[in-house]
NUTIPA-846001 format. One record per atom (N, C-alpha, C): residue in one letter; chain; atom name; residue number from 1; x, y, z. Coordinates in pm, whole numbers, plus 32768, in hexadecimal, padded with zeros to 4 digits. Example, Ala and Ser with C-alpha at 12.3 -4.5 7.8 and 13.67 -1.06 7.14 Angstrom:
{bavo a&vexse A&sedo N&titor 1&u 8527&v 7DC7&w 830C}
{bavo a&vexse A&sedo CA&titor 1&u 84CE&v 7E3E&w 830C}
{bavo a&vexse A&sedo C&titor 1&u 8528&v 7EB6&w 830C}
{bavo s&vexse A&sedo N&titor 2&u 8505&v 7F1F&w 82C4}
{bavo s&vexse A&sedo CA&titor 2&u 8557&v 7F96&w 82CA}
{bavo s&vexse A&sedo C&titor 2&u 850A&v 8003&w 8313}
***
This chain:
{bavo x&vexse A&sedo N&titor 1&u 8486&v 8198&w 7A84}
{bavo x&vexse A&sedo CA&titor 1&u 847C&v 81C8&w 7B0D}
{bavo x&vexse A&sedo C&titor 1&u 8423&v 8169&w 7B5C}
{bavo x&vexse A&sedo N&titor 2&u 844E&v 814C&w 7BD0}
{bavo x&vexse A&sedo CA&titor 2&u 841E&v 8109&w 7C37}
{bavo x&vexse A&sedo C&titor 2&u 8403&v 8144&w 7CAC}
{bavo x&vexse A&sedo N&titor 3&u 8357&v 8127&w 7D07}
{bavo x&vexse A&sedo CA&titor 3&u 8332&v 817B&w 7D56}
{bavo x&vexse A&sedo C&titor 3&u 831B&v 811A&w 7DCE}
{bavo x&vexse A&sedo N&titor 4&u 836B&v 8120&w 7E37}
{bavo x&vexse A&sedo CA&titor 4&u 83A6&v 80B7&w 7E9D}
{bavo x&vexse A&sedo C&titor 4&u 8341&v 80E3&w 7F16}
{bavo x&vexse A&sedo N&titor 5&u 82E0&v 809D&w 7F6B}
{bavo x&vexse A&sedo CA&titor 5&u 829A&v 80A4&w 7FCD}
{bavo x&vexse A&sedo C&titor 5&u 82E9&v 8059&w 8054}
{bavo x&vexse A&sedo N&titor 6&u 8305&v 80A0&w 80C6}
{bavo x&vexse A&sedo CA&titor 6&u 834D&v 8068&w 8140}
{bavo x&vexse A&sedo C&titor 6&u 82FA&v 8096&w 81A6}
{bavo x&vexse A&sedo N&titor 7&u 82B1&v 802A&w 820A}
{bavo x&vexse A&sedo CA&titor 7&u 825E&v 806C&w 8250}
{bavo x&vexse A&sedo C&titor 7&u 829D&v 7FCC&w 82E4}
{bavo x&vexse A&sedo N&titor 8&u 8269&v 7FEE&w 8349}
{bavo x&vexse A&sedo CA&titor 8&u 8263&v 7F87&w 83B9}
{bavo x&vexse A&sedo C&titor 8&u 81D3&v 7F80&w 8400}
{bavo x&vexse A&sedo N&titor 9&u 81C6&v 7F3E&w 844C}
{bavo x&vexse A&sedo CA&titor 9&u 8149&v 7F07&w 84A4}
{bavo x&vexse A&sedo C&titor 9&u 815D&v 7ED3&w 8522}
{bavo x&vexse A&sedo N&titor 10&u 813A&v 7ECC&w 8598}
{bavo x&vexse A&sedo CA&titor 10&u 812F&v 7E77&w 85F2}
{bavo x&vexse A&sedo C&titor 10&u 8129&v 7DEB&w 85E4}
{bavo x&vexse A&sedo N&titor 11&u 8158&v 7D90&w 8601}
{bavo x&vexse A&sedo CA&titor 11&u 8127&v 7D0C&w 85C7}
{bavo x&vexse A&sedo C&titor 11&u 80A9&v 7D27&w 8643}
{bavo x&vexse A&sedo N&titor 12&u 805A&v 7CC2&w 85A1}
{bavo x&vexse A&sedo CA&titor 12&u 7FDC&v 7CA5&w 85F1}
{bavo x&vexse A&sedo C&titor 12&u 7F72&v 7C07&w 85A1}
{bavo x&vexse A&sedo N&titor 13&u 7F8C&v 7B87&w 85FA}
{bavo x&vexse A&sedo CA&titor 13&u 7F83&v 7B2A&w 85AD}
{bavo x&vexse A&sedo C&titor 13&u 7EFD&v 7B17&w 854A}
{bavo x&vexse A&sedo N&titor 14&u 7E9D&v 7B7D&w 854A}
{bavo x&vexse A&sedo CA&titor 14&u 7E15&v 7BBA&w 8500}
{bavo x&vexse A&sedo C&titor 14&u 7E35&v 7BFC&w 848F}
{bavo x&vexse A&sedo N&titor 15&u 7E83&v 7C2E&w 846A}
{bavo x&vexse A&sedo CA&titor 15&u 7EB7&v 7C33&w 8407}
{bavo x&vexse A&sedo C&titor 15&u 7EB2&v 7BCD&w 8380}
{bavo x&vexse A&sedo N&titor 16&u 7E6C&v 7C1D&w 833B}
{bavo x&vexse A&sedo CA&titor 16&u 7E88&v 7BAA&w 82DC}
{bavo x&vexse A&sedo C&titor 16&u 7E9F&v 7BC2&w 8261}
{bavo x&vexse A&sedo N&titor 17&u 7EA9&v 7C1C&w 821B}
{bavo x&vexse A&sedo CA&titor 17&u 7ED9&v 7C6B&w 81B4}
{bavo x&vexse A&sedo C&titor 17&u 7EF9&v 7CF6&w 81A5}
{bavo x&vexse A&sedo N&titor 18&u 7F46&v 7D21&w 8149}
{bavo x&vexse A&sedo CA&titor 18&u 7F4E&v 7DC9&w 812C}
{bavo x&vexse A&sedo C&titor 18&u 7F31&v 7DE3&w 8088}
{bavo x&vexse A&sedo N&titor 19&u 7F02&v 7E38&w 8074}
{bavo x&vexse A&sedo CA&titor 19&u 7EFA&v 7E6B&w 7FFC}
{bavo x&vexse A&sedo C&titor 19&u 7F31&v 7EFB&w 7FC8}
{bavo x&vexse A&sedo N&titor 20&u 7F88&v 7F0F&w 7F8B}
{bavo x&vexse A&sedo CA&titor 20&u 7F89&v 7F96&w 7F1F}
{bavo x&vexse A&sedo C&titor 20&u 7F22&v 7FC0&w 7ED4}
{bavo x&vexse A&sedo N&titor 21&u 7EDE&v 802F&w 7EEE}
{bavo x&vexse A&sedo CA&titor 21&u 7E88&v 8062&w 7EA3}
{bavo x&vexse A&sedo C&titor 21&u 7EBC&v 80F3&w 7E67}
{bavo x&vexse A&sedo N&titor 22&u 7E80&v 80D9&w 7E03}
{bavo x&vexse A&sedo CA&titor 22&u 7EA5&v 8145&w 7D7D}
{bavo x&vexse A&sedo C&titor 22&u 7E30&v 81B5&w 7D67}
{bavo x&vexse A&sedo N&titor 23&u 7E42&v 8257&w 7D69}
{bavo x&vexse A&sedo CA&titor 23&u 7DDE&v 829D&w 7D26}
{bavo x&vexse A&sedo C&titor 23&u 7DF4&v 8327&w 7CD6}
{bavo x&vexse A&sedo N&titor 24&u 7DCD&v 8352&w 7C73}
{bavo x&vexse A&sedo CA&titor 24&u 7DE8&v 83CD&w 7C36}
{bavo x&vexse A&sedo C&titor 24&u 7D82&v 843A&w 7C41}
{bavo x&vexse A&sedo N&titor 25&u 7D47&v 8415&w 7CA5}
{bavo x&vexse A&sedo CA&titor 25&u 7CDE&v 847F&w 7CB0}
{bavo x&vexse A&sedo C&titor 25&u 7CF6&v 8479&w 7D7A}
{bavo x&vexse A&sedo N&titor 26&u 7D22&v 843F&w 7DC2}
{bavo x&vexse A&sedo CA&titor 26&u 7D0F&v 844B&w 7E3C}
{bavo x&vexse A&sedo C&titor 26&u 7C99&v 8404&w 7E6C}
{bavo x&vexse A&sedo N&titor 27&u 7C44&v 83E8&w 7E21}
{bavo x&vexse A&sedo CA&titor 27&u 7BB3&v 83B9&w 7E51}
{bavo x&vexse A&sedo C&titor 27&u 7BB6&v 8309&w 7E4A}
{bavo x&vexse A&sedo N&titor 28&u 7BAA&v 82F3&w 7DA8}
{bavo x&vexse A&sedo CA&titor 28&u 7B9F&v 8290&w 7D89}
{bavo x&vexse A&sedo C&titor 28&u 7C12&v 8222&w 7D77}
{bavo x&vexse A&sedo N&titor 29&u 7C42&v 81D3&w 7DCA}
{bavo x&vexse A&sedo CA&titor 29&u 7CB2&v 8172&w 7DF9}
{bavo x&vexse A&sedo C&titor 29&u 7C93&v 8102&w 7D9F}
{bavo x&vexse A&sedo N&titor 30&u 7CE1&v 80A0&w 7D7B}
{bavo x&vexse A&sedo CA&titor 30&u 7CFB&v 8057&w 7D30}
{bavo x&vexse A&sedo C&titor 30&u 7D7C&v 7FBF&w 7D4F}
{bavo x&vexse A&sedo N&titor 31&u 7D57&v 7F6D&w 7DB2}
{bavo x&vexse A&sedo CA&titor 31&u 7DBF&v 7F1C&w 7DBB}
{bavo x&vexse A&sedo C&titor 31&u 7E4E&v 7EEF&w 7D62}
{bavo x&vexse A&sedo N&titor 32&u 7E97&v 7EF1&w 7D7D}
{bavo x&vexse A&sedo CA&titor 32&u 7F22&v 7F00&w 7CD8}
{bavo x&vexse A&sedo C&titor 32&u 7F8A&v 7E87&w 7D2C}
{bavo x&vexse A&sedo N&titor 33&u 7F93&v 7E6E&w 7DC9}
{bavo x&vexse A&sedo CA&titor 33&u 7FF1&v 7E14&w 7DFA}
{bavo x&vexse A&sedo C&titor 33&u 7F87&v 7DD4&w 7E65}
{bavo x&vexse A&sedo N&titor 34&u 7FA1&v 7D55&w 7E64}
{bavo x&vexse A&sedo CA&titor 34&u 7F8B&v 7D32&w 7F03}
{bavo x&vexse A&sedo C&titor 34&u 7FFB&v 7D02&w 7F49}
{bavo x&vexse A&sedo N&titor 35&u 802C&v 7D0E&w 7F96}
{bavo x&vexse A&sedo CA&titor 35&u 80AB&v 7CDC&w 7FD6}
{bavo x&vexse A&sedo C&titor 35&u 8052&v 7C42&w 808D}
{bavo x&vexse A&sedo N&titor 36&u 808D&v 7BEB&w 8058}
{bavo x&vexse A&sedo CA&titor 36&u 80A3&v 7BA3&w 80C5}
{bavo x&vexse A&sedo C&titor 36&u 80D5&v 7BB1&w 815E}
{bavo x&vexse A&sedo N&titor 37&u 8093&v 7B84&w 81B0}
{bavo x&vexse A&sedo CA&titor 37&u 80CF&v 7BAC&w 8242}
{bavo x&vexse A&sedo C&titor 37&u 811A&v 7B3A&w 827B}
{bavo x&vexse A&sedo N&titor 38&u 8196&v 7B38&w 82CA}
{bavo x&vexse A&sedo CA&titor 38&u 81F5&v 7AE1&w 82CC}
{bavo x&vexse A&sedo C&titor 38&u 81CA&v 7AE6&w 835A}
{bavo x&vexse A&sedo N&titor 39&u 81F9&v 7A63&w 8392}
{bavo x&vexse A&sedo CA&titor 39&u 81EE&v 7A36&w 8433}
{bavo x&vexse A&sedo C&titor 39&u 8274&v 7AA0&w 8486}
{bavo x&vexse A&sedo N&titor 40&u 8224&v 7B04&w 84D7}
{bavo x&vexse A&sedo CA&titor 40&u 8275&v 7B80&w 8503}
{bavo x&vexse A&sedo C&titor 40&u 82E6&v 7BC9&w 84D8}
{bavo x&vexse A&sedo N&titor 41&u 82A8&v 7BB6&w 8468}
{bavo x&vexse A&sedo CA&titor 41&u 82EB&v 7C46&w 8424}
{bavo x&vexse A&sedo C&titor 41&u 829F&v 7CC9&w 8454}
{bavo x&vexse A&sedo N&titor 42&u 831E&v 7D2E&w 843E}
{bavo x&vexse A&sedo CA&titor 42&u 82E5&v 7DA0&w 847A}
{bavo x&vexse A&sedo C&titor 42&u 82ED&v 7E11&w 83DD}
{bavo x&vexse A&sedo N&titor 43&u 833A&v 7E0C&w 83B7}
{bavo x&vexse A&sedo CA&titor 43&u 8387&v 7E37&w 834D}
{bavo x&vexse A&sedo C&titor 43&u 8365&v 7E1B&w 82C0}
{bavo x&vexse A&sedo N&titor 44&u 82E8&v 7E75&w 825C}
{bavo x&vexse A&sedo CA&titor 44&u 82FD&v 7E53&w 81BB}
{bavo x&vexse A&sedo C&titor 44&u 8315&v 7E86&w 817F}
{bavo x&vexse A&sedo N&titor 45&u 8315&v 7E53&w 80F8}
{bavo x&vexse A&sedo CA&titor 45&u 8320&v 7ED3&w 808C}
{bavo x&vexse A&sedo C&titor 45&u 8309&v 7E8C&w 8020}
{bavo x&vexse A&sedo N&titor 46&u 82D1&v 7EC9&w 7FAF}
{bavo x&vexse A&sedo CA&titor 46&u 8290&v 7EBC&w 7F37}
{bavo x&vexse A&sedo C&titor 46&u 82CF&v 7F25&w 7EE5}
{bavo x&vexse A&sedo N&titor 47&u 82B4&v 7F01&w 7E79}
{bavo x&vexse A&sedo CA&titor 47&u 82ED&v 7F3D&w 7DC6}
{bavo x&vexse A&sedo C&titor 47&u 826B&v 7F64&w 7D63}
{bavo x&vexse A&sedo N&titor 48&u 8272&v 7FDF&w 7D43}
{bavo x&vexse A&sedo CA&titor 48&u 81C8&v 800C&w 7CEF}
{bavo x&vexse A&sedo C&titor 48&u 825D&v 7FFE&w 7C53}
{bavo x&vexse A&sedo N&titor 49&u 825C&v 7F94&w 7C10}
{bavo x&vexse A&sedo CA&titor 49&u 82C1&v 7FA2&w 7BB2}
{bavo x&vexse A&sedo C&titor 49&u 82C0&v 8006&w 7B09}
{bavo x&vexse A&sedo N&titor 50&u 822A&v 801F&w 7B22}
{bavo x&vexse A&sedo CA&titor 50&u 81F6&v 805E&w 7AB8}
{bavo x&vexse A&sedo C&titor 50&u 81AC&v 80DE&w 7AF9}
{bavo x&vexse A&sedo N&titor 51&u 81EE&v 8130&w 7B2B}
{bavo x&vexse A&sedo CA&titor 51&u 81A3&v 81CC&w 7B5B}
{bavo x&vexse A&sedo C&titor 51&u 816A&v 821D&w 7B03}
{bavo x&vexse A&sedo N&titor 52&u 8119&v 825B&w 7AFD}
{bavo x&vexse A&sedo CA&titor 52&u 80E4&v 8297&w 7A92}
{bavo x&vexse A&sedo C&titor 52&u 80DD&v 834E&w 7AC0}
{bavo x&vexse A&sedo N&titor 53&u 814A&v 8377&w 7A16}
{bavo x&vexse A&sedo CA&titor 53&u 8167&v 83F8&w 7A34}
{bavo x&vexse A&sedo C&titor 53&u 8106&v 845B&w 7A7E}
{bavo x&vexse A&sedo N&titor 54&u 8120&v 84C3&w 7A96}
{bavo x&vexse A&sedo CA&titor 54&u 80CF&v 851B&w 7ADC}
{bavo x&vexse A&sedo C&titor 54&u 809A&v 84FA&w 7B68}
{bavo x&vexse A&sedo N&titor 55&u 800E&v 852F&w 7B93}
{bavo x&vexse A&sedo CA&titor 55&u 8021&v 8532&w 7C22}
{bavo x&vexse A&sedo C&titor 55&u 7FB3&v 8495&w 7C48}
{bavo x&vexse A&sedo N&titor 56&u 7FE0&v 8454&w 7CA8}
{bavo x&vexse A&sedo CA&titor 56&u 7F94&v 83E3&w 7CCC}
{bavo x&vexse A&sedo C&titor 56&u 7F84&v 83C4&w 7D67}
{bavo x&vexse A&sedo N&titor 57&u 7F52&v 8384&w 7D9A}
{bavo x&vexse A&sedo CA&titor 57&u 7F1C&v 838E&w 7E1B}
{bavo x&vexse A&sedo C&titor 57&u 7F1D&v 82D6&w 7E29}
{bavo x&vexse A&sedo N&titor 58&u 7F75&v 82D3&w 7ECA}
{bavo x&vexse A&sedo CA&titor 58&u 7F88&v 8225&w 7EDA}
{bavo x&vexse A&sedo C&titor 58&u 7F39&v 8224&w 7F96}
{bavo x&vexse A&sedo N&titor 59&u 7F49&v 81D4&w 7FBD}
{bavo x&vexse A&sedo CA&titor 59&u 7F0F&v 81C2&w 8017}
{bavo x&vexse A&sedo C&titor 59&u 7F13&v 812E&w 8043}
{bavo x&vexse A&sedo N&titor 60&u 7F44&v 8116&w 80A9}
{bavo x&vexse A&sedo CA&titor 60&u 7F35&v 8066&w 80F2}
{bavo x&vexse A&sedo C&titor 60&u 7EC4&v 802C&w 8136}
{bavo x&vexse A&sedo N&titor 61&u 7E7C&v 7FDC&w 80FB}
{bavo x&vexse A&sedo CA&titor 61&u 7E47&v 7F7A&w 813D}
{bavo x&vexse A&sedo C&titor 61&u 7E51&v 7EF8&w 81B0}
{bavo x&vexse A&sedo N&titor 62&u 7E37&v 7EE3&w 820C}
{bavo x&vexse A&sedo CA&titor 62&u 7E53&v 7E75&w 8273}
{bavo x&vexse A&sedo C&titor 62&u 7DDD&v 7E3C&w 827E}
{bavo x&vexse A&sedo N&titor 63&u 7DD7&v 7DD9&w 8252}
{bavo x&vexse A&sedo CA&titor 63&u 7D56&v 7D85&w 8246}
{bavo x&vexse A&sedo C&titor 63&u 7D55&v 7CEE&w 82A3}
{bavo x&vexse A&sedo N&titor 64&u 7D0A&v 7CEE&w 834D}
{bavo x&vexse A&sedo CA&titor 64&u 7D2D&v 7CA2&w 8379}
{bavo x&vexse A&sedo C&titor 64&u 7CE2&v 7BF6&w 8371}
{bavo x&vexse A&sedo N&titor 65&u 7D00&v 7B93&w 83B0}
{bavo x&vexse A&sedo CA&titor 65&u 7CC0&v 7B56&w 83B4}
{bavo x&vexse A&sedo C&titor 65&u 7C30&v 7B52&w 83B7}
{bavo x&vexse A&sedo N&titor 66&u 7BFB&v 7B7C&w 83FF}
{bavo x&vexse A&sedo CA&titor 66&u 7B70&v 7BAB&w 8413}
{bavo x&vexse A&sedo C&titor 66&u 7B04&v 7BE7&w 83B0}
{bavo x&vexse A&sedo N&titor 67&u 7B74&v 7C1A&w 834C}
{bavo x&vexse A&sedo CA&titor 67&u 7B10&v 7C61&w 82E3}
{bavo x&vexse A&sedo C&titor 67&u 7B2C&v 7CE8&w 8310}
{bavo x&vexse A&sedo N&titor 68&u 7B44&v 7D3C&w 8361}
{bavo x&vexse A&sedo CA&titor 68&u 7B6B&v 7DBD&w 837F}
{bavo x&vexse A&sedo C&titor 68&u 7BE4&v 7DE0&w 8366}
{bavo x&vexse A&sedo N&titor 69&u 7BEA&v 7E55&w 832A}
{bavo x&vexse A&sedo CA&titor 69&u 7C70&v 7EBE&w 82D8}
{bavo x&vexse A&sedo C&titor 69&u 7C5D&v 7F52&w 8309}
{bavo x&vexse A&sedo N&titor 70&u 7CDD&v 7F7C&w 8322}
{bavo x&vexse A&sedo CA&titor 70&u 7CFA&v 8007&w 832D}
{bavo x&vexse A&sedo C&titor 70&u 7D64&v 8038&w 82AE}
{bavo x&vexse A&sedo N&titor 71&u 7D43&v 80D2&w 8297}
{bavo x&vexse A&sedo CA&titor 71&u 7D8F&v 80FF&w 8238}
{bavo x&vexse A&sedo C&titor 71&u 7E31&v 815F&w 828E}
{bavo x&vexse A&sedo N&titor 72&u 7E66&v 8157&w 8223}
{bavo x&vexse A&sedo CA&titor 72&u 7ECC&v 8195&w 8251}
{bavo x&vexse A&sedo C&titor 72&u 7E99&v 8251&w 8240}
{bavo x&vexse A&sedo N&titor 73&u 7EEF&v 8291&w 8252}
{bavo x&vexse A&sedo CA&titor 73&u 7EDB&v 8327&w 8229}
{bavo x&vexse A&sedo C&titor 73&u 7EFB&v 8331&w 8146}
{bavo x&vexse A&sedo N&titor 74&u 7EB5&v 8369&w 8117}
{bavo x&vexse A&sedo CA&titor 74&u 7EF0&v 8368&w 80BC}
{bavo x&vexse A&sedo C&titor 74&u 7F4E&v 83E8&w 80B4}
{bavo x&vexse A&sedo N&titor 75&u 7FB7&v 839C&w 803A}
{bavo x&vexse A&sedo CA&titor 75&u 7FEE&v 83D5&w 800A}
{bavo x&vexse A&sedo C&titor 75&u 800B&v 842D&w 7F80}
{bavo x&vexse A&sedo N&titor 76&u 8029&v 8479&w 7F63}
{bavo x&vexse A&sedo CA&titor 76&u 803E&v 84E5&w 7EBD}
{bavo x&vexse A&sedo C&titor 76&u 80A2&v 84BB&w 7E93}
{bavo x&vexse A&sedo N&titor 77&u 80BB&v 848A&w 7E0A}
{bavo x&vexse A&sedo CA&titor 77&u 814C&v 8476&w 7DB8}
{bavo x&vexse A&sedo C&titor 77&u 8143&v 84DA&w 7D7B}
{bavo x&vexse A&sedo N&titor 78&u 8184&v 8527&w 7D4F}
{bavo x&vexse A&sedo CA&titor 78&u 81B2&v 8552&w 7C99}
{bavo x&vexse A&sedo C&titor 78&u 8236&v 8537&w 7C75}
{bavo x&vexse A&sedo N&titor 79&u 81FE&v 84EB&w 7BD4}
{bavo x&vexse A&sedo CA&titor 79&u 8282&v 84C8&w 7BA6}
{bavo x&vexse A&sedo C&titor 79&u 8274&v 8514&w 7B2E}
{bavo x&vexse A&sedo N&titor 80&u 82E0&v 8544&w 7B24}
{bavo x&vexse A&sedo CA&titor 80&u 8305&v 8582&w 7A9E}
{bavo x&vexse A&sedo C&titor 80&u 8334&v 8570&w 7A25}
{bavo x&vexse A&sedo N&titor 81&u 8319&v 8564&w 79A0}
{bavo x&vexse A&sedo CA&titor 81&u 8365&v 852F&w 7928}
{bavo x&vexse A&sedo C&titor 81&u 83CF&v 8540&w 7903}
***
């Protein structure tokens, strides 16, 4: 099983990375992808290729040039065996 992330952004040329973050407690996050930012793209998506059963918690990172990042809202998986 494969757990597929599709999200968009404003282009904004400050931009300078995104990250997938991973957690099983909601609290404590754990980087698992970083995805690259393309010259105006609006549009990504990332692959968690190894999900881990039961309930887990993801959340996006935007990490801009500057050194400043905002989080996305997180989100709840459960996957089932």
């Amino acid at each position: 099983m494969k757990l597929i992330f599709y999200w968009t952004t404003a282009w904004n040329s400050t931009i300078g990375f995104f990250t997938i973050e991973k957690s099983i407690d909601g609290v404590n996050f754990e980087t698992i992808i970083k995805v690259k930012v393309e010259k105006e793209n609006k549009r990504y998506n990332s692959v968690d290729e190894m999900p881990s059963s039961g309930t887990s918690y993801y959340r996006i990172k935007q990490i801009d040039t500057n050194g400043s990042y905002f989080y996305s809202s997180v989100i709840k998986v459960n996957i089932l065996n």
